[in-house]
DOLUM-151564 format. One record per atom (N, C-alpha, C, O, CB): residue number from 1; residue in one letter; x, y, z. Coordinates in steps of 0.05 Angstrom, whole numbers. Last residue first. Glycine has a CB too. Example, Ala and Ser with C-alpha at 12.3 -4.5 7.8 and 13.67 -1.06 7.14 Angstrom:
NODE   num   residu     east    north       up
NODE     2        s      257      -45      142
NODE     2        s      273      -21      143
NODE     2        s      258        1      157
NODE     2        s      268       23      161
NODE     2        s      282      -12      114
NODE     1        a      264     -114      156
NODE     1        a      246      -90      156
NODE     1        a      264      -66      156
NODE     1        a      285      -66      169
NODE     1        a      226      -89      181
This chain:
NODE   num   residu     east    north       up
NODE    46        x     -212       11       70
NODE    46        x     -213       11       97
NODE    46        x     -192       30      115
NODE    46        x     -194       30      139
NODE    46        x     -211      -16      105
NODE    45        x     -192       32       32
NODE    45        x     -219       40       30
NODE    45        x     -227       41       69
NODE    45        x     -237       57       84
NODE    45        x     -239       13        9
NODE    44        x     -145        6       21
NODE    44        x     -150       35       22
NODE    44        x     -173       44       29
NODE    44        x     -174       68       35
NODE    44        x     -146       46        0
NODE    43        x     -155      -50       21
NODE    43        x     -144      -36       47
NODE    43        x     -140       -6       45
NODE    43        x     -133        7       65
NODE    43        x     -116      -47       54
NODE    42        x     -178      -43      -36
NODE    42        x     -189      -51      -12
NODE    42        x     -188      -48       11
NODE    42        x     -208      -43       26
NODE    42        x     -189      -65      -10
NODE    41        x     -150      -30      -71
NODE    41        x     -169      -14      -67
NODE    41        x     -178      -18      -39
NODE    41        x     -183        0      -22
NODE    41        x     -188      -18      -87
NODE    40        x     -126      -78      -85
NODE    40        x     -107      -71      -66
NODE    40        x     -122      -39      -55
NODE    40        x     -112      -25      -36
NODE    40        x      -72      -69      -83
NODE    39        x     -162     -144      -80
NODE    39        x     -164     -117      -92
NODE    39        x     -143     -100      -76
NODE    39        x     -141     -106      -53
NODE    39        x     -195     -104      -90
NODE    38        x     -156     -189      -52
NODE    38        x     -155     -188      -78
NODE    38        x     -149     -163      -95
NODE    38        x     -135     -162     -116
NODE    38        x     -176     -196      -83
NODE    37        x     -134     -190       13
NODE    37        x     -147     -187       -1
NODE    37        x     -139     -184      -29
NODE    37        x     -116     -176      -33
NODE    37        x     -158     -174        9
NODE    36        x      -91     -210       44
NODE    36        x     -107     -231       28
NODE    36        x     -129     -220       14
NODE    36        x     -144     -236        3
NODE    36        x     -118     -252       45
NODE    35        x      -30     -177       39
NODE    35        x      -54     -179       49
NODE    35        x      -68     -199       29
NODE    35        x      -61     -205        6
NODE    35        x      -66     -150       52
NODE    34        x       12     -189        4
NODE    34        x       19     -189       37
NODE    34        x       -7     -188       55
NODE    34        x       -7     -196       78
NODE    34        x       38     -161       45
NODE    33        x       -4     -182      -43
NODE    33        x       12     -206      -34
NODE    33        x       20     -215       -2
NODE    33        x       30     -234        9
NODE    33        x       37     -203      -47
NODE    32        x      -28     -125      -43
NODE    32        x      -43     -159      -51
NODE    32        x      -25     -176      -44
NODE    32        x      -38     -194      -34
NODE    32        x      -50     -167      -84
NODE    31        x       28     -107      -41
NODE    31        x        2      -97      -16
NODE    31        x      -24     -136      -21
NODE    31        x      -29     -156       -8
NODE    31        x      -25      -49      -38
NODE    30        x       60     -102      -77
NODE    30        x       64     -118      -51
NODE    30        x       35     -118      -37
NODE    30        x       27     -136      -22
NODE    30        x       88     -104      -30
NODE    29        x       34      -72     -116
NODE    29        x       38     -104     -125
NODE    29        x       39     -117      -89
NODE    29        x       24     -134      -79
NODE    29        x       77     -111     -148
NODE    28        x       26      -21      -90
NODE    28        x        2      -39      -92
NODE    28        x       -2      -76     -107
NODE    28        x      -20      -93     -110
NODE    28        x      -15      -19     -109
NODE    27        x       77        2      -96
NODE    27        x       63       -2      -71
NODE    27        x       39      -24      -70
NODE    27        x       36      -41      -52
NODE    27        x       52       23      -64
NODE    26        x       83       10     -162
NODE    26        x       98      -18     -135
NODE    26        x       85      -23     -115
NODE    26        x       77      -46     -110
NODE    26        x      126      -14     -118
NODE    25        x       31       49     -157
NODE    25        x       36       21     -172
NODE    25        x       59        1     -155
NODE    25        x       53      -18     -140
NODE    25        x       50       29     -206
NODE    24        x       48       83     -123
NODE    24        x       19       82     -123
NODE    24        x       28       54     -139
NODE    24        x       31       35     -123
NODE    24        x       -3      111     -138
NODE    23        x       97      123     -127
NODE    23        x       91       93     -115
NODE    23        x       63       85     -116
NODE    23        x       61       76      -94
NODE    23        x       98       89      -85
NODE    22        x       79      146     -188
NODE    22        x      105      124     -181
NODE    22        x      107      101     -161
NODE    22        x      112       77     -164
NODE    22        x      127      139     -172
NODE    21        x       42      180     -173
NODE    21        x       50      170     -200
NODE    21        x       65      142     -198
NODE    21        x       59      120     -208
NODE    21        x       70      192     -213
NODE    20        x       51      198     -123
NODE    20        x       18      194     -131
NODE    20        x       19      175     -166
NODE    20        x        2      161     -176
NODE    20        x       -1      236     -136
NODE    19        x       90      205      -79
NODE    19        x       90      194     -111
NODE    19        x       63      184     -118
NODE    19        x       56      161     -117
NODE    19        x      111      166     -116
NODE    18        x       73      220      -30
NODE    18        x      100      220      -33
NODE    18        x       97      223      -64
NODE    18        x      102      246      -73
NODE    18        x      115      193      -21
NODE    17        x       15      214      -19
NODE    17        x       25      241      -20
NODE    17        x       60      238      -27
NODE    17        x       71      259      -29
NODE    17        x       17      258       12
NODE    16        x        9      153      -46
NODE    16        x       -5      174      -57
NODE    16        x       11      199      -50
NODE    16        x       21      209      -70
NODE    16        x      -33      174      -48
NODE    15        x       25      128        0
NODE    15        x       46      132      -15
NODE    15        x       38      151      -42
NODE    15        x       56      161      -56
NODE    15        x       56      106      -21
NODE    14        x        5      139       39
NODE    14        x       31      150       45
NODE    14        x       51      143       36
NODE    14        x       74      143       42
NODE    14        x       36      149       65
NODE    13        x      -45      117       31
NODE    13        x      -48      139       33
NODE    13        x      -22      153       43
NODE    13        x      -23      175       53
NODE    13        x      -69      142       48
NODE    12        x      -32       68       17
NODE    12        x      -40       78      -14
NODE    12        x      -36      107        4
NODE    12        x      -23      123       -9
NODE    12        x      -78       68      -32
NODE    11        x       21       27       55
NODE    11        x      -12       43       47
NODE    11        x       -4       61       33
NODE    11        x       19       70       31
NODE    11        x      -32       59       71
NODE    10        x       53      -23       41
NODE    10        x       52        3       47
NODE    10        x       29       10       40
NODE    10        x       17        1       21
NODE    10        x       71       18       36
NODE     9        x       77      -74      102
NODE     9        x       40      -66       72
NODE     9        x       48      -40       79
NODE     9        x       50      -30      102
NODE     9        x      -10      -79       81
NODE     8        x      132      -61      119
NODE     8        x      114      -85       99
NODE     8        x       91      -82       88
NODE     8        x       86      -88       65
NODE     8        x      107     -107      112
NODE     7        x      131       -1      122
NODE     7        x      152      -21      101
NODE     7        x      135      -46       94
NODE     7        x      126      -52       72
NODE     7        x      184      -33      118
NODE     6        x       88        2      159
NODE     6        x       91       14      137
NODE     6        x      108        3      113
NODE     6        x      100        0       90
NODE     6        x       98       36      144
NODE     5        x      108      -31      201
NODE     5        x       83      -35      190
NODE     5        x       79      -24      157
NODE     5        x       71      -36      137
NODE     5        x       64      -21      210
NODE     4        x      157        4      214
NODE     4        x      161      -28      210
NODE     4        x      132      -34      191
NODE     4        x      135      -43      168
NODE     4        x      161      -48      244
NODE     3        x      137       49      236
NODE     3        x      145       44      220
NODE     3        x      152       19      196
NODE     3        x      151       18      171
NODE     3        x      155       53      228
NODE     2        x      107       30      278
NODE     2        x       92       41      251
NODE     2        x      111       44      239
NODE     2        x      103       39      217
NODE     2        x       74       66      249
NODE     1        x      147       18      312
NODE     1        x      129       -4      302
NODE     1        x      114        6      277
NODE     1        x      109      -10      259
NODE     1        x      109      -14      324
């Protein structure tokens, strides 16, 4: 199931240690679209 979770909203914090460069940006187009929050900072924080 965490896995599954992970594919659809990927978190900043597993995709920071993979590609701190690379996924950090795609990761965070889906992330606002799949979560309602505005900021994709946001579910990182939490």
């Amino acid at each position: 199931m965490a896995d599954d979770q992970d594919r659809t909203v990927p978190l900043p914090e597993n995709s920071e240690p993979q590609q701190p460069g690379g996924e950090v940006t795609p990761a965070a187009e889906p992330a606002p679209g799949s979560a309602p929050e505005p900021t994709p900072t946001a579910p990182s924080a939490a």
